[in-house]
N, C-alpha and C positions, 0 to 999 in steps of 0.2 A: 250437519248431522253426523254423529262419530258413528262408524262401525264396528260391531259389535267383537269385539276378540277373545277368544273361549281362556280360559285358564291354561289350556294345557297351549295355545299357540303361544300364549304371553312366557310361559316356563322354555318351551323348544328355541324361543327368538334370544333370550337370554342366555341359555345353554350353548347356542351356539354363536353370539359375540362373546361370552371369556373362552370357546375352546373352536377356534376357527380352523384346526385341522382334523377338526371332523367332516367339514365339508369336502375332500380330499376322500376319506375312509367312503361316506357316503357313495361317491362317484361311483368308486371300487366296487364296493357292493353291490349299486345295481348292474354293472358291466357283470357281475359274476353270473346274478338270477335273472337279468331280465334283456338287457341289449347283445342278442345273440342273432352272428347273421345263420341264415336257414338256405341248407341248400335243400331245391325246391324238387328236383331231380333223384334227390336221396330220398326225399319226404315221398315222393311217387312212388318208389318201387318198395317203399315201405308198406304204404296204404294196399298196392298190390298184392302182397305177402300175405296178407291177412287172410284167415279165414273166416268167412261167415260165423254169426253167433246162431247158435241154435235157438228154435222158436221159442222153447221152454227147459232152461238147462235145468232146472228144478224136478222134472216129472220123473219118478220112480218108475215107471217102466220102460225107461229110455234105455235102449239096446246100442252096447257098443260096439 
C-alpha cells in the first residue's frame, strides 16, 4: 500500500535535493525563532513584576 504524498511534500522533497544548502539556512532559522535557552529565574521575577489585570479595563466609569 503507497502513502499518500500531498503536492506540496512532493514540490518541498525536490526543492530541496537541487538546493541542499537550504537545509543549513533552515537550521539557522529555527535557532533564531524557536531553540532559545530560558532563564527560568529571569522568567520569575518577570511574572513577579506584573501587575494584575483589572476586572473590566473597558468600563467608563473606571476611576484612575
Amino acid at each position: 500500500m503507497a502513502l499518500y504524498e500531498s503536492d506540496h511534500t512532493k514540490f518541498m522533497r525536490e526543492m530541496m535535493s537541487q538546493n541542499p544548502e537550504w537545509a543549513e539556512d533552515q537550521r539557522v532559522g529555527r535557532a533564531i525563532w524557536w531553540d532559545k535557552k530560558i532563564n527560568l529565574d529571569e522568567q520569575g521575577k518577570f511574572r513577579q513584576a506584573q501587575e494584575p489585570n483589572k476586572s473590566y479595563p473597558y468600563d467608563v466609569n473606571f476611576d484612575f
